[in-house]
C-alpha positions in Angstrom: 3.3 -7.0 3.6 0.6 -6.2 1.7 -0.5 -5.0 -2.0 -2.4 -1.6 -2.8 -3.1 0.9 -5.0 -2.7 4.5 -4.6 -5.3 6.4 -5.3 -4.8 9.8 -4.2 -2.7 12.0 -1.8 -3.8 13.8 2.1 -2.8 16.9 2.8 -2.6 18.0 6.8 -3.1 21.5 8.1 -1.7 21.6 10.5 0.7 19.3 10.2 2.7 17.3 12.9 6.6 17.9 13.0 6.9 13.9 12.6 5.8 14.3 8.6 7.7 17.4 8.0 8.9 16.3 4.2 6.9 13.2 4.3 4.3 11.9 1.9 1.3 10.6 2.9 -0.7 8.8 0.1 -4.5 6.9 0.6 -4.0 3.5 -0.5 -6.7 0.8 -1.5 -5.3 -2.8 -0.5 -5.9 -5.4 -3.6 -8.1 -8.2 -2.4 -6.8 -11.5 -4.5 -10.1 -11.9 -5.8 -9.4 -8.5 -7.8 -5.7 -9.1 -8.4 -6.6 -12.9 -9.8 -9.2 -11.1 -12.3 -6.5 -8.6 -13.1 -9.2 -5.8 -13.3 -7.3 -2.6 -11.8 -10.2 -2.5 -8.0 -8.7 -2.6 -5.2 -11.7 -3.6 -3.1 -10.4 -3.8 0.5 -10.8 -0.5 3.0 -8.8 2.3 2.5 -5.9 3.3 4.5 -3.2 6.3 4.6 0.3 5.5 4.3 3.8 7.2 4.1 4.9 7.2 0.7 8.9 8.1 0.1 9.1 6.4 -3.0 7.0 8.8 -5.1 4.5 6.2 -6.2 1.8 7.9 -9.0 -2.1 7.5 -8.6 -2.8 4.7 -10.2 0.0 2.6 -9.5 0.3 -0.6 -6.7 2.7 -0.7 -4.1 4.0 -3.3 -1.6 3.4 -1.8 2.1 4.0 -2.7 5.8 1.8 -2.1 8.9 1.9 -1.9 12.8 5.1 -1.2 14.0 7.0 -2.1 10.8 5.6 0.8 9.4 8.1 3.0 11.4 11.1 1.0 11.3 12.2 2.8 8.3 12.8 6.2 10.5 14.5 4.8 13.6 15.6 6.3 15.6 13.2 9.0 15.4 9.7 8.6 16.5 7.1 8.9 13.7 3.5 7.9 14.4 2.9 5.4 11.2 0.4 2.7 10.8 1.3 2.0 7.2 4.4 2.5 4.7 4.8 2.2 1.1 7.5 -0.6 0.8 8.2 -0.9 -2.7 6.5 -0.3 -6.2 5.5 -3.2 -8.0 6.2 -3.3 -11.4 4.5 -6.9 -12.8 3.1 -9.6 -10.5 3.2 -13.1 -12.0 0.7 -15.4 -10.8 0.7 -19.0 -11.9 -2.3 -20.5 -13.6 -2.1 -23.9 -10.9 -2.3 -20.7 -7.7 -5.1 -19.4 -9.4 -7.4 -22.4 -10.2 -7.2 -23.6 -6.2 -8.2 -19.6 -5.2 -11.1 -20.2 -8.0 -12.2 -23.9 -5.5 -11.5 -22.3 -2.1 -13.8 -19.2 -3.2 
């Protein structure tokens, strides 16, 4: 599991029965360069997930890849690389973590 932001919404047309009622949202995975510096980038490579929970632009979510990513809609077959977990709502990292990412940089 990973941590992103979302930072905007995709819209297919046409669309493929599998994400009838589905949201698909683009997320930018936090590097922990950026999430150490608490300065809102995202700086990895964008990616499109499924998004059930209603996350807002802005706002960072947990999510899951590969095959994980479909779990959630078993039995059904949906064709999902990525899937918005949970939204975070405060990350806590502890000053000791941060000083040995600050040496291993």
């Amino acid at each position: 599991m990973r941590l992103g932001i979302v930072r905007g919404c995709v819209v297919l047309n046409p669309r493929l029965d599998a994400f009838a009622a589905k949201r698909l949202v683009m997320l930018e995975p936090v590097t922990m360069a950026n999430l150490a510096a608490g300065n809102g980038c995202g700086g990895g490579k964008s990616l499109v997930a499924i998004d059930e929970l209603g996350a807002a632009i802005g706002q960072m979510v947990a999510f899951t890849e590969g095959r994980e990513a479909a779990n959630p809609f078993w039995p059904n077959a949906v064709p999902a690389d990525a899937y918005c977990a949970l939204i975070v709502d405060s990350i806590d990292l502890p000053a000791t973590r941060l000083s040995e990412f600050e040496v291993r940089k």
